[in-house]
N, C-alpha and C positions, 0 to 999 in steps of 0.2 A: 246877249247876242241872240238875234232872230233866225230860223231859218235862211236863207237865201233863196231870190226868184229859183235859181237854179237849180238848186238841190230839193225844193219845193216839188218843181215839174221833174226832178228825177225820180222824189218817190211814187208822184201820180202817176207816173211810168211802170213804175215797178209792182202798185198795185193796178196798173189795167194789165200787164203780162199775167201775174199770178192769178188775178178775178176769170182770165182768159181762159186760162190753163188750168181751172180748179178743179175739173174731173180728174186730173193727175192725181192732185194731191189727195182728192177724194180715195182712187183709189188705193194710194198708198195707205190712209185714213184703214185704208179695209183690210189693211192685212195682219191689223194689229185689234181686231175684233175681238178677241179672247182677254185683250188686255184696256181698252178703254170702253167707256160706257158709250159715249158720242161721237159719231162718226163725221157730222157736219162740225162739232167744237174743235177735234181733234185736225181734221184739214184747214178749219179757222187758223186752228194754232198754228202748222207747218207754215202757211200762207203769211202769218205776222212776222213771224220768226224770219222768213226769207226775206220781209220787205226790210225789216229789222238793221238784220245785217247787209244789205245796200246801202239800205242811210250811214250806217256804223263804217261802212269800207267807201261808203261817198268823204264823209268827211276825214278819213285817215290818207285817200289818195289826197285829197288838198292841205295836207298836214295838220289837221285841225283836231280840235278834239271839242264832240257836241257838248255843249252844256247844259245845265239843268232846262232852264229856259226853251232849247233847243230840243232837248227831249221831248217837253213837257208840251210843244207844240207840236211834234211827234205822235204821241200820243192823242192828239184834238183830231187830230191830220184820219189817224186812224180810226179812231171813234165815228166820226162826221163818215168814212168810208166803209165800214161794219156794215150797213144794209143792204152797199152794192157787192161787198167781198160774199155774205151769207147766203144772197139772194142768188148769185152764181154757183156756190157750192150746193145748194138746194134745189136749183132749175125755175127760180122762180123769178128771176130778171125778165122783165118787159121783151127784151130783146134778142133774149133764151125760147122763151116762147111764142115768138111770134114769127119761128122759122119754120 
């Protein structure tokens, strides 16, 4: 089983909120200074982790449950979007800087 159109355009969703919102997470990233070495990895992480669990409560509202497959295209999903997730957590989107 493949992703679905649907739940494709809902993670892309989920990563343009969170890529939006990433100074949040950033500073949340900041309050735990004492405890993790990287601040941009560390808002990486809370940012996966949220898109994560959208996809993971995407497919439990349509009673599904993702499969490896599913995952693992998951995972491509997010890779392939790592430079626009980083590039927002670090200010260095095109479209960050050119406001």
């Amino acid at each position: 089983m493949t992703i679905s159109k649907e739940n494709k355009d809902f993670i892309d969703s989920l990563i343009d909120y969170y890529t939006e919102e990433s100074k949040s997470y950033v500073q949340i990233a900041e309050n735990f200074t004492n405890n993790v070495k990287s601040i941009p990895d560390t808002a990486f992480g809370i940012i996966v982790g949220c898109v994560y669990s959208g996809f993971l409560q995407s497919y439990q509202n349509q009673q599904q449950t993702p499969g490896l497959e599913d995952i693992n295209e998951f995972n491509q999903i997010l890779k392939e979007k790592t430079p626009l997730i980083m590039g927002a957590i670090l200010g260095t989107n095109k479209s960050e800087t050119s406001i």
